[in-house]
C-alpha positions as a Python dict, from the first residue, in 0.01 Angstrom:
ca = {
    (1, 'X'): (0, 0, 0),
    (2, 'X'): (-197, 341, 127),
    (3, 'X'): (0, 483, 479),
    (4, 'X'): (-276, 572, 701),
    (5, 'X'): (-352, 932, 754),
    (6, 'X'): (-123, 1040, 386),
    (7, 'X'): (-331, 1157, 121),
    (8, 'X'): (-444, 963, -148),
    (9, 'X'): (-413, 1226, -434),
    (10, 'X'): (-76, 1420, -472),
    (11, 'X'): (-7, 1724, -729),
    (12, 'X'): (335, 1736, -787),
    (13, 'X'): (546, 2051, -823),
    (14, 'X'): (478, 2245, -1133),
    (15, 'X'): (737, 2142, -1436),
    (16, 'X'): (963, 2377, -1594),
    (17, 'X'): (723, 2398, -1912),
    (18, 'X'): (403, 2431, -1714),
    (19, 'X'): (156, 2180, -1590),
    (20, 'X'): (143, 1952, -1279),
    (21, 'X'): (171, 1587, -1245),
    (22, 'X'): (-107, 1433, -1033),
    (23, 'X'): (-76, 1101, -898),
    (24, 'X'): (-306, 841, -684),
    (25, 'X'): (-192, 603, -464),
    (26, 'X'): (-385, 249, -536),
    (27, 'X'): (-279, -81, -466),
    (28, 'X'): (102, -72, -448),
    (29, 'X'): (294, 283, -586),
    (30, 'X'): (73, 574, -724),
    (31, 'X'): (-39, 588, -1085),
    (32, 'X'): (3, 895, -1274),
    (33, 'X'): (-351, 1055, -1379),
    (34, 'X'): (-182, 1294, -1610),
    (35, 'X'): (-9, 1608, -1578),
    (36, 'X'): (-297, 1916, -1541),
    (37, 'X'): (-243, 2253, -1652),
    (38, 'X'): (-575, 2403, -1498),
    (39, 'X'): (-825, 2316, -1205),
    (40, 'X'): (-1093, 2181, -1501),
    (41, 'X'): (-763, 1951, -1593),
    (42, 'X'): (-713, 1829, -1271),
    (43, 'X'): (-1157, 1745, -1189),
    (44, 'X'): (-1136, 1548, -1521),
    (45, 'X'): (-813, 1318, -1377),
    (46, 'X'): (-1003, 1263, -1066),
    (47, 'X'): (-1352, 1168, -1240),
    (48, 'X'): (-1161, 959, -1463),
    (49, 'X'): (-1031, 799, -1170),
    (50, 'X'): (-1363, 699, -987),
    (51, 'X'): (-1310, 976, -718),
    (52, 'X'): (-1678, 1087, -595),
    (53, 'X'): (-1715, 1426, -604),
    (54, 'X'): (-1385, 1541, -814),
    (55, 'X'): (-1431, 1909, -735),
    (56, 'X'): (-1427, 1915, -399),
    (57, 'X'): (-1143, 1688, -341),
    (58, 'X'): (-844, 1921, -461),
    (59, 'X'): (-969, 2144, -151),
    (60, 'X'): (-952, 1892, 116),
    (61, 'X'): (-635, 1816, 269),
    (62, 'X'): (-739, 1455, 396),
    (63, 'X'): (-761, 1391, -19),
    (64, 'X'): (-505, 1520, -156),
    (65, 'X'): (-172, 1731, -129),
    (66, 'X'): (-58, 2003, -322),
    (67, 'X'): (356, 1965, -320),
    (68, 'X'): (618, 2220, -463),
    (69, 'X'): (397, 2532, -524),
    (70, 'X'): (76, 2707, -378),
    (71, 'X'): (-260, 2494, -498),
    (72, 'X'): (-458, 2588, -827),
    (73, 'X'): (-140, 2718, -927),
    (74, 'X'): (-67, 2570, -1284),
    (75, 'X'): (241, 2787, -1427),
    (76, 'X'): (573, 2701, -1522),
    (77, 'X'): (793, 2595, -1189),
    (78, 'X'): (1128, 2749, -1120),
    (79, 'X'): (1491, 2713, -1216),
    (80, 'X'): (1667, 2563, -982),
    (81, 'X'): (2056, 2740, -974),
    (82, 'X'): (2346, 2423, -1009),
    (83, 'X'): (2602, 2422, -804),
    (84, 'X'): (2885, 2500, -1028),
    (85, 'X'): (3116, 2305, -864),
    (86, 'X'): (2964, 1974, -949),
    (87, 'X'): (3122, 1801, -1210),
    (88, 'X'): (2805, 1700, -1428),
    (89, 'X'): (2621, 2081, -1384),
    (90, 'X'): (2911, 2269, -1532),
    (91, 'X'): (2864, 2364, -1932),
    (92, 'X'): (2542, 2186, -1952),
    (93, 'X'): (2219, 2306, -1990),
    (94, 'X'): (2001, 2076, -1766),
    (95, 'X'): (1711, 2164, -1901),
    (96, 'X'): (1787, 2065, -2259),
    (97, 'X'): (2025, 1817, -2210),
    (98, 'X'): (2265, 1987, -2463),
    (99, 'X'): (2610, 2094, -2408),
    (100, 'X'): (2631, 2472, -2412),
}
C-alpha cells in the first residue's frame, strides 16, 4: 500500500562497500531494484521497472528520496562508532562478523 504524498522510489544510504540500495514501493512493501553504484546504475533500475522517463525521476522529489547521504553520491557509507559498553559491540568486528 503507497502513503499518499511519500515517494515511490527510495535510495537507501550508501553501504559500507559502496553502492546504494534502491527500492519501489508497489502493491504491498517495496521491492528492491538492485543496489546502484552510479547514476547510469540507478536509470537502468528505474527503466527496468516501467518508470517513464528514468532520468529525470532521481531529480524530482515527488519520485523519489535520496536517504542517508547527499544524491548521486555512490561511495562507500560511513562507520558507525559502537558503543563500547554494549555487550554484543565489544571485541567484534561488526563489519566482518569475526571476533577480533
Amino acid at each position: 500500500m503507497n502513503v499518499p504524498g511519500s515517494p515511490a522510489i527510495v535510495v537507501h544510504q550508501a553501504s559500507l562497500s559502496g553502492g546504494r540500495r534502491v527500492t519501489v514501493r508497489g502493491s504491498g512493501r517495496g521491492e528492491i531494484l538492485g543496489t546502484a553504484y552510479s547514476g547510469h546504475d540507478l536509470v537502468v533500475f528505474l527503466a527496468g521497472a516501467g518508470v517513464a522517463g528514468p532520468e529525470a525521476v532521481p531529480d524530482d522529489p515527488q519520485w523519489g528520496e535520496w536517504r542517508g547521504g547527499h544524491a548521486h553520491e555512490f561511495g562507500a557509507g560511513r562507520v558507525r562508532a559502537l558503543d563500547p559498553g554494549l555487550p554484543w559491540a565489544t571485541g567484534w568486528n561488526c563489519r566482518l562478523g569475526v571476533q577480533m
